[in-house]
C-alpha positions in Angstrom: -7.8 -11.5 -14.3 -10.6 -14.2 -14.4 -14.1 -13.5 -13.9 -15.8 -10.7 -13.9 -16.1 -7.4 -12.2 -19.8 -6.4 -10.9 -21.2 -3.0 -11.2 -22.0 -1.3 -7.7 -25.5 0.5 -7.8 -25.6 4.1 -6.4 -27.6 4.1 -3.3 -27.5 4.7 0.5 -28.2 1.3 1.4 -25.4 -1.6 0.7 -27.0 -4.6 -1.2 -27.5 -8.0 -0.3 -26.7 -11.4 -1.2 -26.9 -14.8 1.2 -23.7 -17.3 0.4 -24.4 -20.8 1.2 -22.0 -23.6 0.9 -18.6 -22.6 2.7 -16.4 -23.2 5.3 -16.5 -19.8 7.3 -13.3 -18.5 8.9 -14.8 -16.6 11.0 -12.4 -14.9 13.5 -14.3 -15.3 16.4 -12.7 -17.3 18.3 -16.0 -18.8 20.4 -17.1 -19.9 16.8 -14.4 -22.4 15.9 -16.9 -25.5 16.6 -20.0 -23.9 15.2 -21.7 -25.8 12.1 -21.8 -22.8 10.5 -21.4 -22.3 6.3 -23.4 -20.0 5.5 -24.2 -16.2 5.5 -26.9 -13.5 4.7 -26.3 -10.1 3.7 -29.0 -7.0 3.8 -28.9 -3.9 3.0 -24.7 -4.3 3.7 -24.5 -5.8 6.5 -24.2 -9.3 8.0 -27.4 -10.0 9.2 -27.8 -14.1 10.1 -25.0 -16.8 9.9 -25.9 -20.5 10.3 -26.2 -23.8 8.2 -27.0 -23.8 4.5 -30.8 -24.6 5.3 -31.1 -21.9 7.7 -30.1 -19.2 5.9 -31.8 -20.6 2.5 -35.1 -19.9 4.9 -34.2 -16.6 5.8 -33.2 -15.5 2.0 -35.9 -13.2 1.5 -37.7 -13.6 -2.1 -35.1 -11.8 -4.8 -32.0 -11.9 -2.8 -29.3 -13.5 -4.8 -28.2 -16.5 -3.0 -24.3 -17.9 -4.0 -23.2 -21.7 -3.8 -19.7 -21.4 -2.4 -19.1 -25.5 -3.4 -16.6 -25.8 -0.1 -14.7 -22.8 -0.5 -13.8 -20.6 2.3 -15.2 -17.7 3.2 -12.9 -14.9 5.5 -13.7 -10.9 6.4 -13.1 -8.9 3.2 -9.2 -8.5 2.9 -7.3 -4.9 3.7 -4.6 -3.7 2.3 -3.2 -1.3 5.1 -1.1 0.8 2.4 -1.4 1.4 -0.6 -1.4 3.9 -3.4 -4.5 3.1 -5.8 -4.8 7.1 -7.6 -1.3 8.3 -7.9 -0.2 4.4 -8.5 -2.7 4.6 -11.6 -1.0 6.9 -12.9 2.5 6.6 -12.0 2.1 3.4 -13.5 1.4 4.8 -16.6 3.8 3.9 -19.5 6.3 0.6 -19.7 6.8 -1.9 -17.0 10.4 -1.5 -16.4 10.7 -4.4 -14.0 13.7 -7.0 -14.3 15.7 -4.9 -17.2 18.8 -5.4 -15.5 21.4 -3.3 -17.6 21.5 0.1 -19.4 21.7 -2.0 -23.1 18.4 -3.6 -22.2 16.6 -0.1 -20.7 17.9 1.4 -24.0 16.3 -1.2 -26.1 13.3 -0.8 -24.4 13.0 3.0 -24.8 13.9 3.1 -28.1 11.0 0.8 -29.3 8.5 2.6 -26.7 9.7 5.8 -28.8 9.4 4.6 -32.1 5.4 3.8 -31.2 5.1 7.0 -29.8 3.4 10.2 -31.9 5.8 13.0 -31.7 4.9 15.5 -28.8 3.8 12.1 -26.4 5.8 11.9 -23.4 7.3 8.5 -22.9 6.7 7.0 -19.4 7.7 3.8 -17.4 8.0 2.6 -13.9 9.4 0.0 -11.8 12.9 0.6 -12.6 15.8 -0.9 -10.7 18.8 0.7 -9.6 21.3 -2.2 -9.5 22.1 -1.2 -13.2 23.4 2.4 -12.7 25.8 1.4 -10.1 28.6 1.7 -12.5 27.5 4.9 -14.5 25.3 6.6 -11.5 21.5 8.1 -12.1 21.7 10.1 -15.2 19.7 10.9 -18.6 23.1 10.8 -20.5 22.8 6.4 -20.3 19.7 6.8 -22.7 18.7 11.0 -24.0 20.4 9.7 -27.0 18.1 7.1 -28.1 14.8 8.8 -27.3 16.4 12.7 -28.8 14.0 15.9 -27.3 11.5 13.1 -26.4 10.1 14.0 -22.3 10.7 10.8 -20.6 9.9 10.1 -16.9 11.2 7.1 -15.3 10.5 6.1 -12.0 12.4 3.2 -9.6 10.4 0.2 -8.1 10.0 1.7 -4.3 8.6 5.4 -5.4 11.2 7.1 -4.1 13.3 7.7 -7.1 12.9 9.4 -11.0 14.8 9.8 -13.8 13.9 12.0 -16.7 15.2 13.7 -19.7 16.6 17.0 -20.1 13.0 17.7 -22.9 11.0 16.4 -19.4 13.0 19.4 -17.4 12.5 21.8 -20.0 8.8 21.1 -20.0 8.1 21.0 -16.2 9.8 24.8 -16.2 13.1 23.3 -14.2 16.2 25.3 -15.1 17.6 25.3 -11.7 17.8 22.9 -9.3 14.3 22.2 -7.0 15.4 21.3 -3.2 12.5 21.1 -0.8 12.9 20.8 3.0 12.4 17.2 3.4 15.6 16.9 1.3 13.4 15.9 -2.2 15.6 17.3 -4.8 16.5 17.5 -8.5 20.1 15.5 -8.3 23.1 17.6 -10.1 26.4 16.8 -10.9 30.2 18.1 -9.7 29.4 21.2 -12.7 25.8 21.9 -11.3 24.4 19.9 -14.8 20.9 18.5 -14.0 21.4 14.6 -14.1 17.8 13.7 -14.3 17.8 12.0 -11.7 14.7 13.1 -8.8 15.0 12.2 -5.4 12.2 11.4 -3.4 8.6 12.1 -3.8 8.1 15.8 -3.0 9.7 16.8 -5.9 8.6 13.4 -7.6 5.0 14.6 -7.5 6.4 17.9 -8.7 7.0 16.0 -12.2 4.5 14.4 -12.1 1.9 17.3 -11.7 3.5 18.8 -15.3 2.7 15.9 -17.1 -0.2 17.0 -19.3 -3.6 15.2 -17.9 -6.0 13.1 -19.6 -9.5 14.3 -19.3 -11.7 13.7 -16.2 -13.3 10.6 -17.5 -10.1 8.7 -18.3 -9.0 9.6 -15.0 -11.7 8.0 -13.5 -11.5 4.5 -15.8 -7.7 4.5 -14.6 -8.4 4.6 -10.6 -11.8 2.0 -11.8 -10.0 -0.2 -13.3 -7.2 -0.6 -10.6 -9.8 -0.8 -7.8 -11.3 -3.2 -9.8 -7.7 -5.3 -10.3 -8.3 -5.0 -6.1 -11.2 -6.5 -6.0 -10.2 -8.9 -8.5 -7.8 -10.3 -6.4 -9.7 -10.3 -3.3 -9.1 -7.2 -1.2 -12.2 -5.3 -0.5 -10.5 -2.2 0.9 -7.7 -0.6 1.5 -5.9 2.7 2.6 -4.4 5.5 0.4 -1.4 6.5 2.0 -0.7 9.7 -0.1 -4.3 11.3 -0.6 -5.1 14.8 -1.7 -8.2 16.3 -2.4 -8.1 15.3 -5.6 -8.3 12.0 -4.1 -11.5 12.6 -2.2 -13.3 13.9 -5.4 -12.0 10.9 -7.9 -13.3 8.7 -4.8 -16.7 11.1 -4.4 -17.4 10.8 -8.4 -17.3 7.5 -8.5 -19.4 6.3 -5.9 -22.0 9.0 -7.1 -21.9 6.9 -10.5 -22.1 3.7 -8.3 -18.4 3.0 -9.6 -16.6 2.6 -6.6 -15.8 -1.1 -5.8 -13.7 -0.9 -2.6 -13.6 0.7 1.0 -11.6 3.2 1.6 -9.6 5.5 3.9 -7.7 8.6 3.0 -4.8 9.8 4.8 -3.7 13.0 3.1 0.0 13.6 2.6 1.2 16.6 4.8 4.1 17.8 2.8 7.7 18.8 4.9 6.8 21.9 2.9 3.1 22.8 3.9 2.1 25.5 6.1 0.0 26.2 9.1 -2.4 27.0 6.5 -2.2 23.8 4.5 -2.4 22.3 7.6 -5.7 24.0 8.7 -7.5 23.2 5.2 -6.4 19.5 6.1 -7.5 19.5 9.2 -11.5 22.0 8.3 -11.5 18.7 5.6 -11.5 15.8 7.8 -14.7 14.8 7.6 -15.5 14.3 3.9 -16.2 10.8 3.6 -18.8 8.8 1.8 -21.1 5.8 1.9 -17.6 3.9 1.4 -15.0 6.2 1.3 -13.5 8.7 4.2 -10.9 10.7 5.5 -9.8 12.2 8.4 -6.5 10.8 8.1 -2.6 12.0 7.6 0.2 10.7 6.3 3.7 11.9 7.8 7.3 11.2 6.0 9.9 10.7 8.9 13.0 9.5 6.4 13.1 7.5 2.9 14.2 4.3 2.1 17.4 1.8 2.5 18.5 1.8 -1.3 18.9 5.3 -1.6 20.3 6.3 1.4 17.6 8.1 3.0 16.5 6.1 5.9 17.5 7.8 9.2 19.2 5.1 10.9 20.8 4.6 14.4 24.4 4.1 12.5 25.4 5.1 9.1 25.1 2.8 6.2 27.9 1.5 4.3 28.0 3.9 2.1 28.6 7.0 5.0 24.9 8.1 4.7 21.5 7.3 6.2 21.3 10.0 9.4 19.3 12.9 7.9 15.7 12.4 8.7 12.8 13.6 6.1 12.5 16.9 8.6 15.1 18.7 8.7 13.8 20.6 12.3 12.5 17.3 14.1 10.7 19.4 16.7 8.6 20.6 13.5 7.7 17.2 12.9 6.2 16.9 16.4 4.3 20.4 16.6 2.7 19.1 13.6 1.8 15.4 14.5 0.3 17.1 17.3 -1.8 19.6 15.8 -3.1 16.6 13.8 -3.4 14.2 17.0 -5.7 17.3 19.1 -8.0 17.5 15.8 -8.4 13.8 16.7 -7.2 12.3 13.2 -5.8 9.4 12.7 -1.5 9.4 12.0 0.2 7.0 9.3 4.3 8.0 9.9 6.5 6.5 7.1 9.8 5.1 9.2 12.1 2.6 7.4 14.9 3.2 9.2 15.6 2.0 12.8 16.4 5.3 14.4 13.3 6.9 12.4 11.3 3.8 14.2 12.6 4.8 17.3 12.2 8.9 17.2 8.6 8.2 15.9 7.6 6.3 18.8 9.4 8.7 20.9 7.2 11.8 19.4 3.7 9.1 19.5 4.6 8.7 23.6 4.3 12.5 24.2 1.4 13.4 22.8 -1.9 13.7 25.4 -4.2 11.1 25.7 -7.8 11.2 24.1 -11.0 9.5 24.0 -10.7 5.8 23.8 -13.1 5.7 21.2 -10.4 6.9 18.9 -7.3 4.6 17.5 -3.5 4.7 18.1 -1.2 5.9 15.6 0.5 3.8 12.9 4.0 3.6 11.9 4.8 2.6 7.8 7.1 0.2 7.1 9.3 -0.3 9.7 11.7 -2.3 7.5 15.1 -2.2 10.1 14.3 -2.6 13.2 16.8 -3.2 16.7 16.0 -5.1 19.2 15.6 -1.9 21.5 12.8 -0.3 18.8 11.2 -3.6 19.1 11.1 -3.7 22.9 10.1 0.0 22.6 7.0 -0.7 19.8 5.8 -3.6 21.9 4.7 -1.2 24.8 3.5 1.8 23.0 0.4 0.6 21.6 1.2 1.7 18.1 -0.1 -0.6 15.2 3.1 -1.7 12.6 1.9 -1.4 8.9 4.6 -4.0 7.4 5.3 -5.2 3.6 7.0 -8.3 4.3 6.9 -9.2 0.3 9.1 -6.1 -0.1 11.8 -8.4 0.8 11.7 -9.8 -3.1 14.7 -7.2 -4.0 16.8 -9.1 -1.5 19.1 -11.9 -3.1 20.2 -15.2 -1.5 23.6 -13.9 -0.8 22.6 -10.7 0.3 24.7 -9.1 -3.0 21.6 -6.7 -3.2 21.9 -3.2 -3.1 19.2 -3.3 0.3 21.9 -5.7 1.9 25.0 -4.0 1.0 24.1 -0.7 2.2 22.7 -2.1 5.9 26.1 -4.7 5.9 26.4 -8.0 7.3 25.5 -6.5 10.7 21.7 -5.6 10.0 20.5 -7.3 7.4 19.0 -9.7 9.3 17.1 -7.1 11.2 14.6 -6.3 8.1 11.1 -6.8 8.6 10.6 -8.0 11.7 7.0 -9.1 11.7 7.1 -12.3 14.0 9.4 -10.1 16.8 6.0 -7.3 16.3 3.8 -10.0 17.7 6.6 -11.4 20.3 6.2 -8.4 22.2 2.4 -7.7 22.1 2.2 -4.8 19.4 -0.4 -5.0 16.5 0.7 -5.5 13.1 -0.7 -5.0 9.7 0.1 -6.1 6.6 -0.2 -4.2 3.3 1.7 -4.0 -0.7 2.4 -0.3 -0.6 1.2 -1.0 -4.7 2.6 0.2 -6.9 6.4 -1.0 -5.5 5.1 -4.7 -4.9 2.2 -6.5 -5.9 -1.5 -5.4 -4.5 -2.4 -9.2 -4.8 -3.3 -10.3 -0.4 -2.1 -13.9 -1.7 1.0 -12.9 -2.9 1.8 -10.7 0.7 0.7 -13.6 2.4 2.7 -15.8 0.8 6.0 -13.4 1.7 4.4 -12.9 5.1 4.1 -16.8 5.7 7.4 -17.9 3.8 9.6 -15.1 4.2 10.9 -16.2 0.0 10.1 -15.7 -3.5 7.0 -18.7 -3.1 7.6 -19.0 -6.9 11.3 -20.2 -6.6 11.6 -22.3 -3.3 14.8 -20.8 -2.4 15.8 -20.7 1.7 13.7 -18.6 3.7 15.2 -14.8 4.9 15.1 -15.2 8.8 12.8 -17.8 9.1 11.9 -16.9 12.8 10.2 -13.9 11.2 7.7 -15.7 9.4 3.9 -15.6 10.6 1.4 -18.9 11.1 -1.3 -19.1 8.5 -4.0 -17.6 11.1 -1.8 -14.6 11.9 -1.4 -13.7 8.7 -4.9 -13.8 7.7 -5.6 -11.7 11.0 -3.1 -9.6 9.7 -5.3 -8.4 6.4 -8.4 -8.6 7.9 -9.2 -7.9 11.9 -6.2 -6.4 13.1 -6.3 -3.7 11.1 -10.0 -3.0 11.7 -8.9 -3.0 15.4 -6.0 -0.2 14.3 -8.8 1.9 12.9 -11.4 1.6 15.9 -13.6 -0.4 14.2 -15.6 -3.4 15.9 -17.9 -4.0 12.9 -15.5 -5.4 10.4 -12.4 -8.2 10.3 -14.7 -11.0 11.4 -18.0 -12.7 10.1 -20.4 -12.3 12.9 -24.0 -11.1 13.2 -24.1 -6.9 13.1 -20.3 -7.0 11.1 -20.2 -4.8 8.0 -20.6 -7.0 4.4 -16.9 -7.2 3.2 -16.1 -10.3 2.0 -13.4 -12.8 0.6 -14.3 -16.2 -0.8 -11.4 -18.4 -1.6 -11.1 -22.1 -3.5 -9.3 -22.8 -0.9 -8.2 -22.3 2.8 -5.6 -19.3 2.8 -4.8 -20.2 5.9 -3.8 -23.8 6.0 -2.3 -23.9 1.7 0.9 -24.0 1.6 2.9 -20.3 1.5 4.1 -21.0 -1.9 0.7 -21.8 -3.5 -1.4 -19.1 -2.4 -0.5 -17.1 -5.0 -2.8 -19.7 -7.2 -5.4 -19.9 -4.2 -8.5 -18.8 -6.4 -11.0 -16.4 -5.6 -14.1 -17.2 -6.2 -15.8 -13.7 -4.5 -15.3 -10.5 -3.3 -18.3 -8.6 -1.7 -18.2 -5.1 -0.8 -21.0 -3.6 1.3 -23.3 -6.3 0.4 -22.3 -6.2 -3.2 -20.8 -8.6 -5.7 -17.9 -6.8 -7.5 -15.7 -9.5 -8.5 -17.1 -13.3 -9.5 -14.8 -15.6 -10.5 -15.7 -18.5 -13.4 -16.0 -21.0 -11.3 -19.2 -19.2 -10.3 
């Protein structure tokens, strides 16, 4: 990361800080042939936008004033879904990402437990299944190299654990844990515990019996990746599996002016909860502070692809992929609608196409309310037919898509995502273009930690639909979005989703959330914005990431 990261005063007011010197992407559409390049923030908020001499005379005495030098200037990126406090931790440990066989992953944990004091458990992340094919998910491919050592893996998309039997014994587990939603602990033929942990119910489980570091290193961990954020240009984003530990991390930090992005908090409602969980949800709903709130859910309809858990309209090639997350779908809806009359806002995970298509179905029954409040989301929406496109395009439902999820795919489709779907649907992933073909509203996010939290990087997969670092042929290049829609994408059409009039756009009144670029993320090339520079990020009127060039 270059540059710096700025602290963030505690305070009521935002701060204030007039940028001169940049091309302003503005969208406002009326604005295109204004000689505007320049901006003045007070007390967080946009409060004049004109030519560098006008706003140089407005600067009032003290206000820092910032030479872009010709970069350009955009509404503060949003990621629409990401996972910022559990991903600081679950991201804990080694980086697991490209070890392609067991020899390699056994390498690995053997010099991560040699450094290790005894008693440490031994964590890592962003594992890839491609190398158990042969041998399936089990501790028996490594327990021999890291001996009564606890050691908790966990696969690239979230979804998926592995840990030892030392890792069992010390989270209590001597029978096998099956929740509603399907999240299980994985056994074998003999009823042996394999390890392996699928999905996140009992994911979070494991991860709750890890011993905890103290307050204050909890708090460093979710600084420093909101900082990483910040760093990278985003200057908000929202948590798609929140608790109430979530508000408080987010509540202590901004009491020690420590918190360097805006956020939203939709709290994970559990297949498990009860009508009681549910009501402390719902009495909760409007915590929020100067730049952090809630009053928002997250709902699971299915898993994911690789795995077999997506609920899909036909079964996968492997015989599986109809069970959806709830195993009493009229549950499902009783709840969305208790949430939807207490007039919060619904995330829904859906990868699958017939999960797309049953969540729409249950967002099309429930009464109408005040306009003043937004429409649902659906996450992910990875397969899609052409009926559940037809269908999204009329309901008025905003698509949160990860296009850059697509970097597991391979050029001859020999992936595990590809085989499983078959030659049949492949090409019906991530279907952002087809969104906008039929009117809906679509978002774009990283879902961090299972891809990248960098905006370039997801614009770059948005916009070129390949890896932008290898130039390989695009996947379905009628799916890939213009340079404006795109940047639309991560910065007013999801403050549209949300209700919001004051943000996505640079005008007069707008909130102070800003991105300044080197360059023009909108007209660079899809393979170099990953290099595009930033130069700025400004939340609420404050500096909290300056690059060196400035």
């Amino acid at each position: 990361m270059s540059g710096a990261p700025e602290s963030m005063p505690v305070g009521g007011v935002g701060g204030s800080v007039a940028i001169v010197g940049a091309r302003l992407r503005r969208n406002v559409p009326a604005a295109a042939a204004s000689d505007a390049t320049a901006i003045l923030i007070e007390g967080g908020v946009i409060t004049a936008i004109g030519t560098d001499g006008e706003i140089r005379a407005a600067t009032p005495p003290g206000t820092e004033t910032v030479d872009a030098r010709g970069g350009t200037l955009t509404p503060g990126l949003w990621d629409s879904h990401a996972h910022p406090d559990s991903g600081a931790v679950s991201t804990r440990g080694i980086d697991l990402g490209g070890v392609g066989t067991i020899a390699e992953l056994r390498d690995r944990l053997a010099a991560e437990h040699a450094r290790l004091a005894p008693g440490d458990w031994l964590e890592g992340w962003n594992l890839e299944y491609e190398m158990f094919e042969e041998t399936g998910i089990d501790r028996a491919t490594f327990e021999d190299v890291t001996g009564e050592r606890p050691v908790f893996l966990r696969f690239y998309d979230g979804h998926t654990g592995l840990v030892s039997g030392a890792a069992l014994a010390a989270a209590g587990v001597a029978e096998p844990i099956r929740y509603p939603d399907g999240s299980e602990t994985v056994v074998d033929e003999s009823g042996r515990l394999t390890g392996e942990l699928c999905e996140m119910s009992v994911l979070s489980f494991m991860t709750e019996a890890i011993p905890m570091a103290d307050l204050e290193a909890e708090l460093d961990r979710l600084e420093t990746v909101l900082l990483r954020f910040a760093a990278a240009g985003l200057t908000g984003c929202a948590v798609m599996d929140g608790a109430q530990r979530t508000r408080d991390m987010l509540r202590e930090l901004e009491s020690r002016g420590r918190l360097p992005q805006r956020i939203v908090v939709h709290e994970w409602h559990r297949v498990h909860f009860t009508d009681a969980d549910q009501d402390r949800i719902i009495a909760a709903r409007n915590e929020r502070g100067r730049l952090w709130e809630g009053g928002a859910i997250k709902l699971f309809s299915d898993g994911v692809i690789d795995t077999g858990t997506a609920l899909l309209h036909e079964r996968d090639t492997q015989g599986e992929g109809l069970r959806a997350a709830w195993p009493d779908w009229p549950e499902y809806v009783r709840v969305l609608g208790r949430y939807h009359d207490a007039g919060m806002l619904v995330a829904t995970h859906a990868v699958g196409d017939r999960a797309v298509n049953d969540v729409l179905d249950a967002y099309a029954e429930l009464p109408a309310r005040g306009a003043e409040l937004p429409a649902h989301s659906i996450e992910h929406l990875e397969v899609m037919s052409d009926a559940d496109v037809a269908k999204l395009g009329g309901s008025g439902i905003t698509a949160s898509m990860q296009p850059l999820h697509m970097q597991w795919r391979k050029e001859d489709n020999s992936d595990n995502w590809s085989q499983r779907l078959g030659e049949d649907r492949w090409g019906t992933g991530y279907r952002a273009q087809s969104v906008l073909d039929v009117g809906a509203r679509l978002t774009l996010g990283s879902d961090w930690p299972v891809a990248d939290y960098d905006p370039r990087v997801g614009m770059a997969w948005a916009r070129g639909r390949h890896d932008p670092a290898a130039g390989r042929p695009p996947f379905e290049p009628g799916e890939r979005l213009s340079g404006e829609d795109t940047l639309l994408a991560y910065t007013l059409w999801p403050a549209l989703a949300r209700g919001h009039s004051d943000r996505g756009h640079l005008s007069v009144g707008a909130i102070g959330d800003v991105t300044l670029f080197g360059g023009d993320p909108v007209t660079v090339a899809p393979e170099e914005l990953p290099a595009l520079p930033v130069l700025l990020t400004v939340v609420d009127g404050r500096v909290v990431f300056r690059g060196e060039a400035l």
